[in-house]
C-alpha positions as CSV (number, residue, x, y, z in Angstrom):
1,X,10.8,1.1,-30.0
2,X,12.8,4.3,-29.0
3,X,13.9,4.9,-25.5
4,X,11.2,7.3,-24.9
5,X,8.7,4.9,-26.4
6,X,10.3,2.0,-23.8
7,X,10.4,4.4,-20.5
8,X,6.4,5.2,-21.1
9,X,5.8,1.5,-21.7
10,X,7.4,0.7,-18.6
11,X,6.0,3.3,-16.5
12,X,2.2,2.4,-17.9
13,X,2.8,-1.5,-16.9
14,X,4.1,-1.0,-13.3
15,X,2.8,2.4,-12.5
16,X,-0.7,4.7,-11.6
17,X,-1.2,8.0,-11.2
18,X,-3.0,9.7,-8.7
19,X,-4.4,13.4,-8.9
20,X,-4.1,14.9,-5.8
21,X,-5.6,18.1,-4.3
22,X,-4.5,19.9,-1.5
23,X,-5.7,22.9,-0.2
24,X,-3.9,26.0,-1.3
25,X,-0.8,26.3,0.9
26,X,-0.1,22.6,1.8
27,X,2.0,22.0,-1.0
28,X,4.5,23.8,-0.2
29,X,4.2,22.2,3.6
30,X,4.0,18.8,2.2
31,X,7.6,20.0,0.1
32,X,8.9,21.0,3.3
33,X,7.8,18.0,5.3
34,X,9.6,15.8,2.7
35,X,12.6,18.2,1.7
36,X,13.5,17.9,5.7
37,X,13.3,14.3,5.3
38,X,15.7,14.3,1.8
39,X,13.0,12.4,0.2
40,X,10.6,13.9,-2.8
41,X,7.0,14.8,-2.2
42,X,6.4,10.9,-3.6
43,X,8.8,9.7,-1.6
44,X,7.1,10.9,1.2
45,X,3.8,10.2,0.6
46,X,4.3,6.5,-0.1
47,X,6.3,6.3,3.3
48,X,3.2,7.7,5.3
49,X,0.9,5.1,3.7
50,X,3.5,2.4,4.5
51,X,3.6,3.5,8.2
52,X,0.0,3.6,8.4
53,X,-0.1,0.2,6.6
54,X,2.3,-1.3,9.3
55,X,-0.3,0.3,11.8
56,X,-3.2,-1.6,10.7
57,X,-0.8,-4.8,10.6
58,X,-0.6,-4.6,13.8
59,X,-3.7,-3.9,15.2
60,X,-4.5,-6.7,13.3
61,X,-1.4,-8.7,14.5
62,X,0.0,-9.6,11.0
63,X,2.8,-11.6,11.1
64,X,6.2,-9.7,9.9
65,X,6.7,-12.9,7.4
66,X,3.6,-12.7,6.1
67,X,3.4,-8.9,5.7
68,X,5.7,-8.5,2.7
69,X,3.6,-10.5,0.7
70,X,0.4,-7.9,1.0
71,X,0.2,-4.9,-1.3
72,X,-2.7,-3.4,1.2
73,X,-5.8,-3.8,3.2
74,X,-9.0,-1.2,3.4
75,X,-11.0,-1.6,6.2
76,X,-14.7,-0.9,7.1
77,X,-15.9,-1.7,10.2
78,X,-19.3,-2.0,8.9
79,X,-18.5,-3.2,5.5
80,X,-15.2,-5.6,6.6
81,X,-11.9,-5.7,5.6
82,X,-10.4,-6.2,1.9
83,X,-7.1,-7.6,1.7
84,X,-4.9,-7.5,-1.4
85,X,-1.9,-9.3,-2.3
86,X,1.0,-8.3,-4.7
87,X,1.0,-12.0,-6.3
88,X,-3.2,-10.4,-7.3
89,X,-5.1,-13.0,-5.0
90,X,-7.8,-10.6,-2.9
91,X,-10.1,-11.5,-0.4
92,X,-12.8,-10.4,1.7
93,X,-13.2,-10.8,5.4
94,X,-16.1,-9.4,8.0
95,X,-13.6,-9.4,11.1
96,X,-10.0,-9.2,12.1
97,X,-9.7,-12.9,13.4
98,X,-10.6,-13.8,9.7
99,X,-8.5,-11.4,8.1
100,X,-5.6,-13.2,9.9
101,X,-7.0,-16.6,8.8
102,X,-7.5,-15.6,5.4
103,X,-3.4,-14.3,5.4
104,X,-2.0,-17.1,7.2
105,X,-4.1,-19.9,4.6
106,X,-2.9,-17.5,1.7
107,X,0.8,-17.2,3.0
108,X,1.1,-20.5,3.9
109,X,-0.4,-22.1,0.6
110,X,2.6,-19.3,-1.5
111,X,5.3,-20.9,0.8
112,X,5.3,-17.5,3.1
């Protein structure tokens, strides 16, 4: 396998793209918004999903140990809450006093 070969095999394991559509004229804002911030446009839009992660975390008063072990949670305040974890275990909770259940148990059965 070339070098070429190995970069896209890499990039195909640990990677996903996402199309995104902006209306015309926010590109070059959402450039902007990052190039003031010296980070590129994915950069930037990874950070603002991280912050608004850390948001929900603590609305729903996530530990800080036990935050680095989740890849993301949706929520639905009709449908519930799904969590994900970056170890792959998900799990599905109908309020927030389970979703903090449902970390802790996880967490603490990992060694979190």
């Amino acid at each position: 396998m070339d070098r070429k070969e190995y970069k896209q095999a890499f990039a195909r394991e640990r990677y996903e793209r996402i199309e995104l559509k902006v209306p015309k004229g926010m590109k070059s804002i959402i450039k902007s918004l990052a190039n003031d911030k010296g980070m590129s446009v994915n950069a930037y839009l990874q950070d603002l999903i991280r912050k608004d992660q850390c948001g929900m975390f603590d609305t729903m008063q996530i530990a800080e140990r036990n935050r680095e072990m989740i890849s993301g949670i949706t929520r639905n305040m009709h449908d519930g809450y799904d969590i994900i974890f970056k170890d792959g275990y998900s799990c599905h909770c109908r309020t927030k006093k389970d979703v903090r259940s449902c970390i802790i148990d996880h967490c603490t059965e990992k060694g979190g």
